[in-house]
C-alpha positions in Angstrom: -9.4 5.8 -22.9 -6.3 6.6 -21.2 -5.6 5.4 -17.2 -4.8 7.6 -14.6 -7.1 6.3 -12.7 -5.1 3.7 -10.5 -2.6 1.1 -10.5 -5.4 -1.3 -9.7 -6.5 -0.5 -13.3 -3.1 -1.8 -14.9 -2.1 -5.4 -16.7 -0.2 -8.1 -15.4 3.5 -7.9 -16.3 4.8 -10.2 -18.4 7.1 -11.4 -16.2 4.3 -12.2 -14.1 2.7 -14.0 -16.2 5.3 -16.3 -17.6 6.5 -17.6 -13.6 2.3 -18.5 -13.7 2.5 -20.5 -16.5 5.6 -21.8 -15.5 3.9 -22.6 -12.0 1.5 -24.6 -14.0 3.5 -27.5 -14.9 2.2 -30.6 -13.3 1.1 -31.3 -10.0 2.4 -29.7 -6.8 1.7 -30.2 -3.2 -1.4 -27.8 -2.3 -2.2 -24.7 0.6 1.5 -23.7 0.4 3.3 -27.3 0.3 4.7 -26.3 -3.3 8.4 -25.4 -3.8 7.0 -21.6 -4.8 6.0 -21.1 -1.4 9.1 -22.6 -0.3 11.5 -20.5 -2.2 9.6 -17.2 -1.4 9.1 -17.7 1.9 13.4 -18.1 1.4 13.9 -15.0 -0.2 11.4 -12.9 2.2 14.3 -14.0 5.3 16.7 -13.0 2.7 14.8 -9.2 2.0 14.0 -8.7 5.6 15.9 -10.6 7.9 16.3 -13.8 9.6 13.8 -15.3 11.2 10.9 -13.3 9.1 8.0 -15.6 8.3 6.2 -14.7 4.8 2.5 -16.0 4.3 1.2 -15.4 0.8 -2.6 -14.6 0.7 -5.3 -13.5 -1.6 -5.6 -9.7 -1.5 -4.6 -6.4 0.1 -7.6 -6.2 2.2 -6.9 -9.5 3.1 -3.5 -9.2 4.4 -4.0 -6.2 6.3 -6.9 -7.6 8.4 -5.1 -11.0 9.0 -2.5 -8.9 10.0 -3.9 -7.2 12.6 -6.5 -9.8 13.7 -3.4 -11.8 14.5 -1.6 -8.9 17.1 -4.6 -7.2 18.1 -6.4 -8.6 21.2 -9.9 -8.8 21.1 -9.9 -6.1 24.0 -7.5 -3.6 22.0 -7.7 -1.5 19.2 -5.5 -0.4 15.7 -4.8 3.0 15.3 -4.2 4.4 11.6 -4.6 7.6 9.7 -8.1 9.4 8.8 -7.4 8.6 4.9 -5.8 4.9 5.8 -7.1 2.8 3.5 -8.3 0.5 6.1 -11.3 3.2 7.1 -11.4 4.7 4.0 -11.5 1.6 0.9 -11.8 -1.5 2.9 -15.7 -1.6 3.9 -16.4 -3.1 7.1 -13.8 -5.6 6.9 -11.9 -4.8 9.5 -15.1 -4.1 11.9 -16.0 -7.6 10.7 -12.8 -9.3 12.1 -13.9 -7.4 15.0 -11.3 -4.7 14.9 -12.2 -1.4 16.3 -10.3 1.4 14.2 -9.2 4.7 15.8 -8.8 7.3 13.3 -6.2 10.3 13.6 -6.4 13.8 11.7 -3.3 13.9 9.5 -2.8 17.0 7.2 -1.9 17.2 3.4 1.0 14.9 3.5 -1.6 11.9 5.0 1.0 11.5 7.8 0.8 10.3 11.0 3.4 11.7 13.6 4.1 10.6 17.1 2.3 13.4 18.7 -0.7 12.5 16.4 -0.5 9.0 18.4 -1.2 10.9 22.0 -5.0 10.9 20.9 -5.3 7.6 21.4 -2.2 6.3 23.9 -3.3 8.8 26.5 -6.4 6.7 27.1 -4.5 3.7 27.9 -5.3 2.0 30.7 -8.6 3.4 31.3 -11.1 0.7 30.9 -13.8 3.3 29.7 -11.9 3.8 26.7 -10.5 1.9 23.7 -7.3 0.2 24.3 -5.1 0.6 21.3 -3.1 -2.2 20.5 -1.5 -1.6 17.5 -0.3 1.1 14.9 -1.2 0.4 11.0 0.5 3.2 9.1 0.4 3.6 4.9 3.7 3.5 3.5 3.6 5.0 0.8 0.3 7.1 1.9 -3.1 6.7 0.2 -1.7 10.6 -0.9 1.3 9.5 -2.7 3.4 11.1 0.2 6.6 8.5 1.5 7.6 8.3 5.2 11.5 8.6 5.4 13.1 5.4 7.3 13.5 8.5 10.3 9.3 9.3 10.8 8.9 5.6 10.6 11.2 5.2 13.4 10.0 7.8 15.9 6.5 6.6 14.7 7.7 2.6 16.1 9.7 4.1 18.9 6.6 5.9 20.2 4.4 3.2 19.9 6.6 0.4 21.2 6.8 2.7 24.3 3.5 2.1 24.6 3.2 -1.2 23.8 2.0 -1.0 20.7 3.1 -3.3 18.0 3.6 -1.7 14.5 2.0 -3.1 11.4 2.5 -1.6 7.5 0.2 -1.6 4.8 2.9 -1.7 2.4 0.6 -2.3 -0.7 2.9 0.4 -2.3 6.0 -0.2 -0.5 7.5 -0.8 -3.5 7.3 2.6 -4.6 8.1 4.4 -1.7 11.9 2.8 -1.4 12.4 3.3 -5.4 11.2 6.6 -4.7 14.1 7.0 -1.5 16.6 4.6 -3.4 16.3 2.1 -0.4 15.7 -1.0 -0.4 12.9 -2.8 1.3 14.0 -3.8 4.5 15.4 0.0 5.1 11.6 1.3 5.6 10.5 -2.4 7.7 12.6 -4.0 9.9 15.3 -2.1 10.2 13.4 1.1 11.6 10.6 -1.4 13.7 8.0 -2.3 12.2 7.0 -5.6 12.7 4.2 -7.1 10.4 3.7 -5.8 7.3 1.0 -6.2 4.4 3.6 -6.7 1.2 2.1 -5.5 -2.3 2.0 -7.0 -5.3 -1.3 -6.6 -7.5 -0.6 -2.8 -7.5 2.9 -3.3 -9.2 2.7 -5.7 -11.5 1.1 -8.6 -10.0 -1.9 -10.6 -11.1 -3.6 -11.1 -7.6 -2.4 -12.0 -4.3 -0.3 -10.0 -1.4 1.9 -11.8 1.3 1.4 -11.1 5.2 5.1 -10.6 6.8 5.8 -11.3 9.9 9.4 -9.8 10.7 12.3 -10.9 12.4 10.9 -8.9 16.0 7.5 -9.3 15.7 5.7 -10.6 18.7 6.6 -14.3 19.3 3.0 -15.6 19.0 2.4 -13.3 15.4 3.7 -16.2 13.4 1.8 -19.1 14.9 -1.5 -16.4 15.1 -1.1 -15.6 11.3 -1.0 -19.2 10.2 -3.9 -20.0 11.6 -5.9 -17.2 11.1 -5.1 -17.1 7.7 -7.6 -20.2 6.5 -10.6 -18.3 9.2 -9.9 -15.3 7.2 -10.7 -16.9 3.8 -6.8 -15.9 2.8 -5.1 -19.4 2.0 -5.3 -20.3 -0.9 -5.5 -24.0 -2.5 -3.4 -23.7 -5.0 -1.3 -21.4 -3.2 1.7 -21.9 -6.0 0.4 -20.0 -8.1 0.1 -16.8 -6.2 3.6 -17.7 -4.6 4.9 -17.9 -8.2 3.9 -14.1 -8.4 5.6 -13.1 -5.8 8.7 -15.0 -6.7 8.5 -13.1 -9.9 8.4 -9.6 -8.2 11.2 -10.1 -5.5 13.6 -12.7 -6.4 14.9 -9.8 -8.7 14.5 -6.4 -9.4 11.2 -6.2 -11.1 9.4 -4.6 -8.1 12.0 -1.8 -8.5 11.5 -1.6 -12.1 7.9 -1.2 -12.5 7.5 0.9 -9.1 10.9 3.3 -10.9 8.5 3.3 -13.6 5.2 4.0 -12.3 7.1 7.1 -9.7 8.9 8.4 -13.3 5.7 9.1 -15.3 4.2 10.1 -12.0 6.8 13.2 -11.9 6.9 13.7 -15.4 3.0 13.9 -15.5 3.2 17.0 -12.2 5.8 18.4 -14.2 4.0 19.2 -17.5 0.7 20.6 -16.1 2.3 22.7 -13.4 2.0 25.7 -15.4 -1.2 25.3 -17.1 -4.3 28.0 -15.7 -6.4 26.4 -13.5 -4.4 23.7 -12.6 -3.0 23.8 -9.0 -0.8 20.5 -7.1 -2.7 19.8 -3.9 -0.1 17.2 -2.4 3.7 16.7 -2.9 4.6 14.1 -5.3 6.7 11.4 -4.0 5.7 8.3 -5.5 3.3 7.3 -8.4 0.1 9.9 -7.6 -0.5 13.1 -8.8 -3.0 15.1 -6.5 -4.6 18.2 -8.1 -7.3 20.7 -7.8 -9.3 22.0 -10.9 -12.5 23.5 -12.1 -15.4 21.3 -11.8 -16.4 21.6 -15.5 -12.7 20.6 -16.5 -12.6 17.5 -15.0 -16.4 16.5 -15.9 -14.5 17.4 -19.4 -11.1 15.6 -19.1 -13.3 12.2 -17.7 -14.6 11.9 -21.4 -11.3 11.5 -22.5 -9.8 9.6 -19.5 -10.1 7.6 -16.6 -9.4 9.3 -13.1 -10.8 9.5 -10.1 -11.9 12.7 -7.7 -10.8 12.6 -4.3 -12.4 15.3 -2.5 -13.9 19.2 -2.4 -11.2 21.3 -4.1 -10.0 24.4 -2.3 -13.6 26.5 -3.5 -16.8 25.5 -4.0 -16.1 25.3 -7.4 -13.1 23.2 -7.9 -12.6 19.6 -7.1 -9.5 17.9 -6.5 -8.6 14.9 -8.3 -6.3 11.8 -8.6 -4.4 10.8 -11.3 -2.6 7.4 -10.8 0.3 6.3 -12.5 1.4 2.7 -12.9 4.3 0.5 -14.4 3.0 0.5 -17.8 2.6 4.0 -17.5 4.5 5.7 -20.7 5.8 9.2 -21.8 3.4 8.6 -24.6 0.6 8.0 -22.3 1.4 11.0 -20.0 2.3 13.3 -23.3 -0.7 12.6 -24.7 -2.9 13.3 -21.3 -0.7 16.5 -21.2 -2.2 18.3 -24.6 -5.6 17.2 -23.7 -5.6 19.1 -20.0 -3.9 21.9 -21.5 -6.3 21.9 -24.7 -9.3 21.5 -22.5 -8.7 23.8 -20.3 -7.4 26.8 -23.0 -11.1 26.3 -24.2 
């Protein structure tokens, strides 16, 4: 069956693979003594900025709840968007690290805005209330939709005003700068943020994320992340090997290649079934998901034939809206082919 179901769903690039073989040649020094470590933990100061501090770990989840366990004081709270992945995907995990989540209403585009914030940041101070602590925004969103370096900045302005510190899940970072031809450290450090959950597994990668802790971070972040990273079951014996990964990804351009990829097919799928009957784009496309609502019996149809997931009521009682996921093996073949079948399906 054909994938649109999510990048999660996609292999291992070769590219990938070959710096883990490579990796595997003899012995190396283990829990991040290897030379992989070493040189990406180089080229992260060289992305970002000096003085960042790059600890690889073992998952997405994993990296956002280290990162927040680290700047988040066990009075204080994270504040993140109603559709965050963090409330949304992750389980209790970060209720389990004993992070408190305050949720804010965001609208089609899953964006938070500075006013959105006021919700929480007008309790401050009142010891009836939870403290927020920190900001965890989605970049890009867990709705495709990409924050411009501009909304990240008043976002980090308003909550540094606060006192806030500013943490990314940047699991699909990757695509959000190919998508605003910038690179990384254009939607990170450069416009505030200061810890961020970098991607991988979603764009080529095996397993394995990397926690960031950037150049203005919170002095105590970086000595907090390394040694909350072993509490949080996140380091790694043989460490190299996910290090080797991330090597792979950012010491050259293939995160831009496969995330250019991904966002291409993504666009090329919106475009062909915009004008097929029944079919109507719920969410602007900005990176590698296409949102859609459609007749309940067409998508019980089209999940014979494909995998996909649905995301929510549709805009009647008798639609549904779905998700279709592109990823960077994603081809014109692939998104042809998934084309004729809606259109065929739904002509019947």
């Amino acid at each position: 069956m054909l994938n649109f179901a999510s990048d999660n769903y996609s292999p291992a690039h070769p590219e990938v693979l070959a710096a883990v073989t490579a990796a595997n040649e003899g012995d190396a020094p283990a829990y991040g003594g290897d030379a992989w470590t070493g040189w990406f933990e180089a080229r992260a100061a060289e992305i970002f900025g000096e003085g960042t501090k790059a600890f690889p770990v073992l998952s997405g989840t994993g990296a956002n709840v280290l990162a927040l366990a680290a700047v988040t004081p066990r009075w204080g709270s994270v504040i993140c968007a109603d559709v965050a992945h963090l409330t949304a995907d992750e389980a209790a995990a970060p209720e389990h690290a004993g992070l408190k989540l305050l949720t804010c209403p965001t609208g089609a585009d899953g964006k938070l805005t500075p006013d959105s914030l006021t919700r929480w940041t007008d309790n401050l101070g009142d010891h009836h209330r939870a403290q927020a602590a920190t900001l965890s925004i989605t970049q890009a969103t867990e709705v495709g939709t990409v924050y411009t370096p501009a909304e990240i900045q008043a976002l980090t302005d308003t909550a540094h005003a606060h006192g806030l510190t500013v943490h990314m899940d940047g699991s699909r970072l990757a695509g959000a700068a190919a998508s605003l031809g910038l690179g990384l450290r254009g939607l990170t450090s450069d416009v505030g943020v200061d810890l961020l959950s970098l991607g991988a597994a979603k764009n080529g990668g095996m397993l394995g994320e990397a926690v960031i802790v950037l150049p203005d971070a919170p002095p105590a972040a970086r000595e907090a992340v390394y040694h909350l990273r072993k509490r949080t079951l996140q380091l790694a014996s043989k460490l190299r090997f996910v290090s080797a990964q991330l090597c792979a990804m950012y010491d050259g351009d293939l995160w831009h290649r496969n995330a250019q990829q991904a966002n291409s097919m993504a666009a090329r799928l919106a475009a062909a079934i915009a004008n097929i009957p029944d079919i109507t784009l719920t969410r602007p496309v900005q990176s590698n998901a296409v949102f859609a609502s459609l007749p309940r019996p067409l998508a019980a149809a089209l999940s014979q034939q494909a995998h996909f997931y649905p995301w929510g009521p549709g805009d009647s009682q008798d639609r549904v809206e779905v998700r279709w996921m592109t990823a960077w093996n994603t081809t014109t073949e692939h998104v042809e082919r998934f084309a004729a079948i809606v259109r065929d399906t739904s002509a019947k």
